[in-house]
Backbone as CSV, one residue per row, in Angstrom:
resi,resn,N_x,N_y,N_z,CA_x,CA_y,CA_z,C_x,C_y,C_z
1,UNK,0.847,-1.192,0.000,0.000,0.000,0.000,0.884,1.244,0.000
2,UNK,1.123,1.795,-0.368,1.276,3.540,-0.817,1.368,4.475,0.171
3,UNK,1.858,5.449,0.266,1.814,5.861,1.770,0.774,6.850,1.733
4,UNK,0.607,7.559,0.217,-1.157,8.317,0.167,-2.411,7.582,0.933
5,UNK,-2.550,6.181,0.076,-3.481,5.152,0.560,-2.866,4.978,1.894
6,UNK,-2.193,4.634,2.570,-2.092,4.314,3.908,-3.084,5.644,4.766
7,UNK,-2.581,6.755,4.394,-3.097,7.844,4.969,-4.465,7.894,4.984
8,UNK,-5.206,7.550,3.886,-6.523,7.530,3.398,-7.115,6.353,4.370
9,UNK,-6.430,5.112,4.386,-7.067,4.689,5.092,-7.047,4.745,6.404
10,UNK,-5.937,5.372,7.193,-6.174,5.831,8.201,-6.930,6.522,9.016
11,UNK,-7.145,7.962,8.188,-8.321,8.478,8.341,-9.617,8.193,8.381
12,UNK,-9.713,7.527,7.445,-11.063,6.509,7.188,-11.461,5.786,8.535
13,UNK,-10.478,5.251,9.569,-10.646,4.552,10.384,-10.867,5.461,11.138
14,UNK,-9.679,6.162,11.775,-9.769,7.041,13.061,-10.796,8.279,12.976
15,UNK,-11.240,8.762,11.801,-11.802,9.866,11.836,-13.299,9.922,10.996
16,UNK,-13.466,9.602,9.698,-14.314,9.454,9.026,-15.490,8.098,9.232
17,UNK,-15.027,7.128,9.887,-15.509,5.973,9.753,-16.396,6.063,10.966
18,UNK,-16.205,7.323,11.803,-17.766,7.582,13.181,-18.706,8.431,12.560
19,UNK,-18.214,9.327,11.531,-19.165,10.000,10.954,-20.263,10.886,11.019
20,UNK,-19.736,11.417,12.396,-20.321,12.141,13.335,-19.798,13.176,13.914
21,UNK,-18.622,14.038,13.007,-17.849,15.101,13.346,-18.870,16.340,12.814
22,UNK,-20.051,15.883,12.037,-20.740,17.248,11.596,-21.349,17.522,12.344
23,UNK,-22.128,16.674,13.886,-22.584,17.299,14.614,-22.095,18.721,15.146
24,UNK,-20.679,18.466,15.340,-20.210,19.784,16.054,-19.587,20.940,15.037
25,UNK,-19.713,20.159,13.633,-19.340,21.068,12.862,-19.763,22.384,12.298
26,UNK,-20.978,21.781,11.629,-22.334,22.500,11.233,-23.330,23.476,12.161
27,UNK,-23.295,23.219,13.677,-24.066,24.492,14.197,-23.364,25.145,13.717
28,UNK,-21.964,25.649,14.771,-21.203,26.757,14.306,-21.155,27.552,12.970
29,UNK,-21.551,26.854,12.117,-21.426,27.763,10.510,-22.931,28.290,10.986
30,UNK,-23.496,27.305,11.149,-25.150,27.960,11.186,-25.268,29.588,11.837
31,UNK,-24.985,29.518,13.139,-24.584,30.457,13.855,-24.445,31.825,13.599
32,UNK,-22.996,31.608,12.863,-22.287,32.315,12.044,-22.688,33.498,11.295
33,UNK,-23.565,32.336,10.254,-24.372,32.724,9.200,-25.479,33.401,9.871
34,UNK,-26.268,33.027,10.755,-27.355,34.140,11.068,-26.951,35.024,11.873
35,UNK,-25.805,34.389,12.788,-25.455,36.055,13.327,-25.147,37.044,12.519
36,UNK,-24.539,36.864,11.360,-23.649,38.162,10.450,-25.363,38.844,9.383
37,UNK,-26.156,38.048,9.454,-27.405,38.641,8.563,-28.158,38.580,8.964
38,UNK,-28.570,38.314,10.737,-30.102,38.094,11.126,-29.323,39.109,12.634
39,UNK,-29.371,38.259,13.589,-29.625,38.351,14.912,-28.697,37.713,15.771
40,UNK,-28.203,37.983,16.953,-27.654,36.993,18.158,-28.936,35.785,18.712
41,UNK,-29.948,36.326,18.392,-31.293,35.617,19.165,-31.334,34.234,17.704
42,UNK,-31.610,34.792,16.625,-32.118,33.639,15.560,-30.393,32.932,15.846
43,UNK,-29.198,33.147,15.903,-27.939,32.633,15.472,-28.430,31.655,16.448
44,UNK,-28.852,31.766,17.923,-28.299,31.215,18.675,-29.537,29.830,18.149
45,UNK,-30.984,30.132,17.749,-31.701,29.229,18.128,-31.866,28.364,16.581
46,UNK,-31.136,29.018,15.525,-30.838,28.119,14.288,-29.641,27.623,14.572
47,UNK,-28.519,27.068,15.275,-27.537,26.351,15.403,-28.395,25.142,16.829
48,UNK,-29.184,25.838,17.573,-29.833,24.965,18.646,-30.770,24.197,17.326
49,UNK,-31.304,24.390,16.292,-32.156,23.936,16.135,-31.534,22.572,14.712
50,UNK,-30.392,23.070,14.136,-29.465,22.019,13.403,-29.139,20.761,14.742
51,UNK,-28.566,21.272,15.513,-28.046,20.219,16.976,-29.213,19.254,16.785
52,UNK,-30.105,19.665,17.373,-31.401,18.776,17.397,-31.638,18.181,16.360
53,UNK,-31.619,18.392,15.254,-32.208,17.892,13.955,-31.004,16.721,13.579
54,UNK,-30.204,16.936,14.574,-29.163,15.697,14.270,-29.437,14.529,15.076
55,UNK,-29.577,15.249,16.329,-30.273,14.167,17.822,-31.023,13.338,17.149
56,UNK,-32.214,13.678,16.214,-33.291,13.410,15.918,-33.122,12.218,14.739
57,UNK,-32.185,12.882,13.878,-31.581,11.882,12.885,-30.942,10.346,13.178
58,UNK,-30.018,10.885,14.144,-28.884,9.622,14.623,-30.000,8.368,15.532
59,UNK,-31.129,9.192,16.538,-32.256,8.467,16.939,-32.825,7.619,15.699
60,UNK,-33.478,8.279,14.973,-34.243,7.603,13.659,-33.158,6.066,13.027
61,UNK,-31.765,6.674,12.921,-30.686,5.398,12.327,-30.361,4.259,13.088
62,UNK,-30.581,4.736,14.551,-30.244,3.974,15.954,-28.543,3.568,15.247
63,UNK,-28.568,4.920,15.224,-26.608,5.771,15.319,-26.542,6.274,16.874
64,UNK,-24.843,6.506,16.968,-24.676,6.492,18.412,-25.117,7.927,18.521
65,UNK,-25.661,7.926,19.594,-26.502,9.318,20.071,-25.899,10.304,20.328
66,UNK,-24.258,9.440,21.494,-23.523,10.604,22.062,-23.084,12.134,21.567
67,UNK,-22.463,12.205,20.312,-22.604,12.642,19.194,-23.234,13.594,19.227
68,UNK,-24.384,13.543,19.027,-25.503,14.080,18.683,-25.933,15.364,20.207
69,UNK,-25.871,14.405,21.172,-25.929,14.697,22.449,-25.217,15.749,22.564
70,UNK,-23.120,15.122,22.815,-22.761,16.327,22.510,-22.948,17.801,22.059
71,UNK,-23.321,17.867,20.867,-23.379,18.878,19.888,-24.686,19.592,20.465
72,UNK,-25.225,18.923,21.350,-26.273,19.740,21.915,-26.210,20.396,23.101
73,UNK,-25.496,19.896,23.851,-24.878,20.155,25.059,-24.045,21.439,24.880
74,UNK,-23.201,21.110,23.631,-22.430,22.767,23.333,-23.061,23.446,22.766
75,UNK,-24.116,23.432,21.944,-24.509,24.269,21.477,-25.232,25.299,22.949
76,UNK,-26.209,24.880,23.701,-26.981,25.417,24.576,-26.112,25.743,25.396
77,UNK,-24.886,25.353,26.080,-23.690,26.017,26.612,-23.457,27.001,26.453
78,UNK,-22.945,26.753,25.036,-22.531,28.509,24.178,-23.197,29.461,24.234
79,UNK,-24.504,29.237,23.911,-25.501,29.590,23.807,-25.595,30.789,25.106
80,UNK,-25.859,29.895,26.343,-25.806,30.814,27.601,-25.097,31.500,27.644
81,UNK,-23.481,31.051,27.299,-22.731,32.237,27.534,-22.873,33.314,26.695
82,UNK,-22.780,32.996,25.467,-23.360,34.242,24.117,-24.793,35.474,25.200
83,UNK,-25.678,34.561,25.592,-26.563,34.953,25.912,-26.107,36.061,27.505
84,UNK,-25.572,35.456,28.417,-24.888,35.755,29.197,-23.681,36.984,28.977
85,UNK,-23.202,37.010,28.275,-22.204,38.134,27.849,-23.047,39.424,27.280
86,UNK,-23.232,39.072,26.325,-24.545,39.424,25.736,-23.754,39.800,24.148
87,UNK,-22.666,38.875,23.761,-21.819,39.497,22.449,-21.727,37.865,22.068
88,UNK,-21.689,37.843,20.513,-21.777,36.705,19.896,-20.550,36.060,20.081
89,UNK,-19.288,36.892,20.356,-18.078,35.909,20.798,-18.470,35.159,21.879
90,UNK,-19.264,35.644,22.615,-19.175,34.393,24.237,-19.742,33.078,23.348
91,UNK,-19.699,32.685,22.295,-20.554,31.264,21.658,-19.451,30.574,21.354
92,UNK,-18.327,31.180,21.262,-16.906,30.588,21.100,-16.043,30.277,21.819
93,UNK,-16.466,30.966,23.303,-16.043,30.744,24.669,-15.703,29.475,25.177
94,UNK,-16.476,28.711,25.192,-16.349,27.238,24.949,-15.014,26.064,24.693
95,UNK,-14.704,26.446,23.176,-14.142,25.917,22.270,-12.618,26.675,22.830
96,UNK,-12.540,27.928,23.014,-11.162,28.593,23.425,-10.866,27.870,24.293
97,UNK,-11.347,27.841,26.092,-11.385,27.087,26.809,-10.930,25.814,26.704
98,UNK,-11.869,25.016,25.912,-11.253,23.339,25.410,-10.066,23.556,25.356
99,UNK,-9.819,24.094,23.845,-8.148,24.156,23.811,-7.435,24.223,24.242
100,UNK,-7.187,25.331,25.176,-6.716,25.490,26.477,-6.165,24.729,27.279
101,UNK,-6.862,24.123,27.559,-7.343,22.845,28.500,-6.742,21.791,27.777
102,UNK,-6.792,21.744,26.693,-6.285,20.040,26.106,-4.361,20.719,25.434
103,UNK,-4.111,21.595,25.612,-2.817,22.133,25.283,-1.973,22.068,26.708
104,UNK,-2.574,22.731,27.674,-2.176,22.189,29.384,-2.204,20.493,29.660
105,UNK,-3.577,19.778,29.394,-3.623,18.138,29.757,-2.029,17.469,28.628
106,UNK,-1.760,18.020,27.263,-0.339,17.676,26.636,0.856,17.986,27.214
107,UNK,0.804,18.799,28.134,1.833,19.201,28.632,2.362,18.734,29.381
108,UNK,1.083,18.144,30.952,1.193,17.638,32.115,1.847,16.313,31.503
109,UNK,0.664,15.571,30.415,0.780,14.247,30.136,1.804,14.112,29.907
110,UNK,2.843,14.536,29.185,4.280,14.517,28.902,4.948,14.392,30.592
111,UNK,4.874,15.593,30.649,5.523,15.563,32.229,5.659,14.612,32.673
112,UNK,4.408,13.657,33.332,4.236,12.197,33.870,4.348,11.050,33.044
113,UNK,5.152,11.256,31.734,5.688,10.366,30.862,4.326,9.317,30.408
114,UNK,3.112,9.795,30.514,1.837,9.088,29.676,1.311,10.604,28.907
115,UNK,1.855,10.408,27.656,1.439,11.531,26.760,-0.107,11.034,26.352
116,UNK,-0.621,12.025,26.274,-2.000,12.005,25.798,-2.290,11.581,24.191
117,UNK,-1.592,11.499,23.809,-1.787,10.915,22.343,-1.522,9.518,22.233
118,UNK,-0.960,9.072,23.533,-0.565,7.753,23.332,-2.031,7.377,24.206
119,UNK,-2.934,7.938,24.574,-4.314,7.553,25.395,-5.398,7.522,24.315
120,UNK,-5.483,8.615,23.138,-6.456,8.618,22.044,-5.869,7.831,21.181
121,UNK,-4.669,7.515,21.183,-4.612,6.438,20.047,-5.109,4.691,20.577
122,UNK,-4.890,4.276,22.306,-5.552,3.567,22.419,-6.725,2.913,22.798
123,UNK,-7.509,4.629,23.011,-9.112,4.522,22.792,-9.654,3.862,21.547
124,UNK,-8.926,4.569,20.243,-9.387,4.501,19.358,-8.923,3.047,18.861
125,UNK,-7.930,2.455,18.609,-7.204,0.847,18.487,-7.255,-0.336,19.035
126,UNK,-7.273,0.147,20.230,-7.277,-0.925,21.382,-6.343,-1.790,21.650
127,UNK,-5.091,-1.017,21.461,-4.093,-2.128,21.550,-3.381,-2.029,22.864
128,UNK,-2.826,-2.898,23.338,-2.315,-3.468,24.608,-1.612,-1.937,24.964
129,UNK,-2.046,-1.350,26.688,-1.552,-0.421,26.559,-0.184,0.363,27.671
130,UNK,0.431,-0.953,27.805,1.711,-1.596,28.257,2.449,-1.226,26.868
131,UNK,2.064,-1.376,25.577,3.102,-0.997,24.223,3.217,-0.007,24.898
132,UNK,2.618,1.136,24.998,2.336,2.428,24.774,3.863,3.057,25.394
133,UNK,3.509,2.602,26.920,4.712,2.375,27.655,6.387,2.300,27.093
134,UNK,6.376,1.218,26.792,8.025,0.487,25.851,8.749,1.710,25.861
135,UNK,10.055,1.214,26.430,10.657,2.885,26.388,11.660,2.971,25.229
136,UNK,10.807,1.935,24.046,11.599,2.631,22.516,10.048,2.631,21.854
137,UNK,9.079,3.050,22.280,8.088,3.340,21.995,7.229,4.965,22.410
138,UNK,7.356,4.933,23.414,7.138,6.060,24.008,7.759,7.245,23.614
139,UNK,8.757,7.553,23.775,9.616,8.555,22.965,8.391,9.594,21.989
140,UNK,8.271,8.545,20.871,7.460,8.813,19.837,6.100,9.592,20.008
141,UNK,5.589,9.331,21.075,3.702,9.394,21.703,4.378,10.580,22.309
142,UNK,5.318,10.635,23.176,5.709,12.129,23.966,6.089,13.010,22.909
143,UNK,6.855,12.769,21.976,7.535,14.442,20.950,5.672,14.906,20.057
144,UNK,5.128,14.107,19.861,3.830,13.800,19.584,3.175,14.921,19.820
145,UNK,2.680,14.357,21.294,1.967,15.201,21.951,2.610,16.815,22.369
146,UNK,3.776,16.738,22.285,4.293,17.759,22.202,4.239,18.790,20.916
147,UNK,4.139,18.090,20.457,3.113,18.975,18.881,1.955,19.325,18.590
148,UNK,1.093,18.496,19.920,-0.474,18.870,19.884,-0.519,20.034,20.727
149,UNK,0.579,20.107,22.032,0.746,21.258,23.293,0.653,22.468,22.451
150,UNK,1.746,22.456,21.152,2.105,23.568,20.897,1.152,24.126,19.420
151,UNK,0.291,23.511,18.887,-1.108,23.335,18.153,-1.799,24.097,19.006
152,UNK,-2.269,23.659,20.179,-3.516,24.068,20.824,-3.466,25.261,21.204
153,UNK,-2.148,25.593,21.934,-1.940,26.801,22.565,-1.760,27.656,21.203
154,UNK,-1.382,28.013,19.942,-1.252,28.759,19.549,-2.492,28.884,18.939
155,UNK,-3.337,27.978,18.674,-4.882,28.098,18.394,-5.779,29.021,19.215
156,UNK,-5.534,28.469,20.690,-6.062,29.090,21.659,-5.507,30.891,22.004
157,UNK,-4.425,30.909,21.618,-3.941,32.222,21.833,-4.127,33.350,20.434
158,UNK,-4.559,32.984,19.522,-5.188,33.614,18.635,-6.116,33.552,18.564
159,UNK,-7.192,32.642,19.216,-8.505,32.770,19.441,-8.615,33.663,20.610
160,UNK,-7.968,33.488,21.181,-8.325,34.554,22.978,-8.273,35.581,22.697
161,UNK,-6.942,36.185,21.458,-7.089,37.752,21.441,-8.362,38.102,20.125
162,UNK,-8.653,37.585,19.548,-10.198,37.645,18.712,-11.205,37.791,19.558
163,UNK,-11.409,37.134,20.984,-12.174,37.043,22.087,-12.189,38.631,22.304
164,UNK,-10.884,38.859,23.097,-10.701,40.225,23.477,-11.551,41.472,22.858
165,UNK,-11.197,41.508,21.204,-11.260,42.251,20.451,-12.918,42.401,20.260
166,UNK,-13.402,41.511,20.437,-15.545,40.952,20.388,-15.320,40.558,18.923
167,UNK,-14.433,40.719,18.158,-14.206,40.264,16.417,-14.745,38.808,16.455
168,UNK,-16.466,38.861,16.639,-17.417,37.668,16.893,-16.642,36.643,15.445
169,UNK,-17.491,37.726,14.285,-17.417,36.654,12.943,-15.702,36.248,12.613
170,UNK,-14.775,36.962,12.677,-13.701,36.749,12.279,-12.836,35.666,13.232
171,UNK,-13.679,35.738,14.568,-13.678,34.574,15.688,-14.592,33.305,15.380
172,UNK,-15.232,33.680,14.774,-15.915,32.021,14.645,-15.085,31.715,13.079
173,UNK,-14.854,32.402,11.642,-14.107,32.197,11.044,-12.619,31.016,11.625
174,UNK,-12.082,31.685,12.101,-10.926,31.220,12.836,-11.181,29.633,13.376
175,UNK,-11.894,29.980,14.078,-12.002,28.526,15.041,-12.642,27.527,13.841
176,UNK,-13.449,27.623,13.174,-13.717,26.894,12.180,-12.794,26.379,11.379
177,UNK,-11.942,27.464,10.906,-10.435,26.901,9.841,-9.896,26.006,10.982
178,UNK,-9.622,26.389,12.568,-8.684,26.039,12.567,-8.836,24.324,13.443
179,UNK,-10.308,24.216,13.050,-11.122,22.903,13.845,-10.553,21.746,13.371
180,UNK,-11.738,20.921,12.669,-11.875,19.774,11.791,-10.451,20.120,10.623
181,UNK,-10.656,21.034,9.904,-9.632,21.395,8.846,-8.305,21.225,9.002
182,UNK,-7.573,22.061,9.920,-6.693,22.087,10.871,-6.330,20.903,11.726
183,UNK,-7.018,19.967,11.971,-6.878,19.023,13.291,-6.517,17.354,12.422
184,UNK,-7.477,17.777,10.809,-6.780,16.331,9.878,-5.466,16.757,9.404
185,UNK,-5.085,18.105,9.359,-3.766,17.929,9.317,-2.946,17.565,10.497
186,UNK,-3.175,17.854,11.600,-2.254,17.534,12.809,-2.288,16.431,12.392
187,UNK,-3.445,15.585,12.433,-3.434,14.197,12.529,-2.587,13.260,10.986
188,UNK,-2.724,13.735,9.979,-1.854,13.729,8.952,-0.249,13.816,9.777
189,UNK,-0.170,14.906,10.103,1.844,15.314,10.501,1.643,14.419,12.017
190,UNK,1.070,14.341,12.341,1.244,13.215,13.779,1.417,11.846,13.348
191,UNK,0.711,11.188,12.521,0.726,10.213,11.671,2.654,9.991,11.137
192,UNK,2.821,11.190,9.958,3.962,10.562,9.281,5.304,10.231,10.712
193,UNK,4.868,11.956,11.108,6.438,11.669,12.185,6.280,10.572,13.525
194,UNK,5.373,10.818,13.960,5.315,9.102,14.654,5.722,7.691,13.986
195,UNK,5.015,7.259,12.707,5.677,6.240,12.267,6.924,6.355,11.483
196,UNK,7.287,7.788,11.292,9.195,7.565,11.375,10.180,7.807,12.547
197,UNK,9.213,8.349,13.401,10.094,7.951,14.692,9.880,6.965,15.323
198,UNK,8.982,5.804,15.086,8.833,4.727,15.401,10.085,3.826,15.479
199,UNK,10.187,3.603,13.584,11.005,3.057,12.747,12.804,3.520,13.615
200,UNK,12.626,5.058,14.062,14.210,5.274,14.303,13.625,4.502,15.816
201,UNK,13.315,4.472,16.566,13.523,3.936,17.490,14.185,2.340,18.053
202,UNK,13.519,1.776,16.264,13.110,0.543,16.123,13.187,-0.618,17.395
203,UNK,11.537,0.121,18.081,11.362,-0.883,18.981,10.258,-1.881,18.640
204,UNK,9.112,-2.701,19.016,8.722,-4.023,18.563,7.764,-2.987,18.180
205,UNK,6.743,-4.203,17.352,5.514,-3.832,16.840,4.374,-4.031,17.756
206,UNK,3.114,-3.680,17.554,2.119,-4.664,18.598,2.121,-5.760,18.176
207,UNK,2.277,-6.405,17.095,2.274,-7.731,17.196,3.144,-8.270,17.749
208,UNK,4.232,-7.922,17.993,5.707,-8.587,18.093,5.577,-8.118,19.605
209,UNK,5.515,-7.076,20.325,5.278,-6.960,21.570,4.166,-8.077,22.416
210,UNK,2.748,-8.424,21.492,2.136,-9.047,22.160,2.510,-10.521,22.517
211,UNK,3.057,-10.790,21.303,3.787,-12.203,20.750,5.066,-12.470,21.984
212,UNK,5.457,-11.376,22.669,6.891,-11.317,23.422,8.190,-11.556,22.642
213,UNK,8.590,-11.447,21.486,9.371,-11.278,20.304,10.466,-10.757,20.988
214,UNK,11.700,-11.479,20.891,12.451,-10.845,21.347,13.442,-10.202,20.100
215,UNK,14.076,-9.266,20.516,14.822,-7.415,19.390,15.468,-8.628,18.575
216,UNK,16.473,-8.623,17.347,15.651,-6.882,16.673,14.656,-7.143,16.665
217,UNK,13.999,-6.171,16.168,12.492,-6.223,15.938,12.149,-5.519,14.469
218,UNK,11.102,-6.476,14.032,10.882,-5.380,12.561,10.066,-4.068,12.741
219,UNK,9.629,-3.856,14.214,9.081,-2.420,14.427,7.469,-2.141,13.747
220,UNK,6.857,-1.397,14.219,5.633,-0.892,13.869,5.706,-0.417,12.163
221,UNK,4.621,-1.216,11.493,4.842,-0.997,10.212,3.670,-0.253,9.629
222,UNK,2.466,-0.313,10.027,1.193,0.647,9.946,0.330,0.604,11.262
223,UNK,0.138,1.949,11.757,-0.964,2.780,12.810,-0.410,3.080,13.759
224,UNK,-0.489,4.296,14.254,0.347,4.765,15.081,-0.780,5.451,16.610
């Protein structure tokens, strides 16, 4: 396989194959869009009212709800705070915050030598998570996540001063580019340099780890 196709199908697995990233995608444009030509009042209750219409959908497919749930949960969140501030940036309040928050949890996680990327990769895989550990494995999951630390925070710190400024639309602009769009590329550049710092590490594979294989080892050859 190709290392385009490898990528493709990667994604396919980790990201495309839940199919449920438009819940949280699509209010926000909604939003957007009626805040800049209607109202703070219609923005807030046409992005509440997409949320739902997804709830409603994923119910009808007996698709996973959470999802759906989610996207409702933030929306009416935002919502308050938008409502609460009383300026269409507080709807983005939220999402700054997250970041924040998940740029600090990369940081710590490093610190205590369980990087957080080595935790979403074995949510999502399920592979033995003693690999994760291997200290010609690890390496890799820590410089990693150290690329998501420094992602988030600069996301978050150009979103905060858009905050500042009330620059609502050019703030929801932003966070939009720099969401879903932005985040398959991390996951793209997290992808290549993990499985070539895998390879330099060359410590076992999961198979060869589970197997108890003793070195050399032919090393992790696809999923990281």
């Amino acid at each position: 396989m190709s290392k385009p196709d490898e990528l493709i199908a990667e994604l396919r697995e980790v990201v495309f194959s839940r199919n449920k990233w438009f819940d949280s995608f699509l209010p926000p444009v909604v939003f957007i869009i009626l805040n800049a030509f209607a109202s703070l009042e219609l923005a807030l209750a046409g992005a509440l009212l997409i949320a739902l219409l997804f709830g409603i959908y994923r119910l009808i497919r007996r698709q996973a709800w959470i999802y759906a749930l989610g996207g409702i949960g933030g929306v009416i969140l935002a919502g308050l705070i938008a409502w609460f501030l009383g300026g269409a940036e507080g709807y983005f309040l939220p999402g700054i915050i997250s970041g924040g928050l998940t740029a600090f949890l990369c940081v710590v996680s490093v610190f205590i030598r369980r990087p957080l990327v080595a935790w979403t990769s074995y949510v999502t895989r399920r592979w033995p998570l003693d690999w994760y550990w291997h200290p010609k494995v690890l390496p890799a999951y820590s410089e990693v996540t150290i690329i998501w630390a420094l992602f988030f925070a600069f996301r978050t710190s150009i979103q905060f001063e858009l905050f500042q400024q009330q620059a609502a639309a050019t703030l929801g602009i932003v966070q939009l580019l720099s969401g879903w769009p932005a985040l398959i590329i991390l996951l793209i550049a997290s992808y290549l340099y993990g499985m070539w710092r895998l390879q330099n590490l060359a410590g076992p594979s999961v198979e060869e780890f589970k197997s108890g294989s003793d070195p050399p080892w032919q090393g992790q050859k696809r999923g990281f």
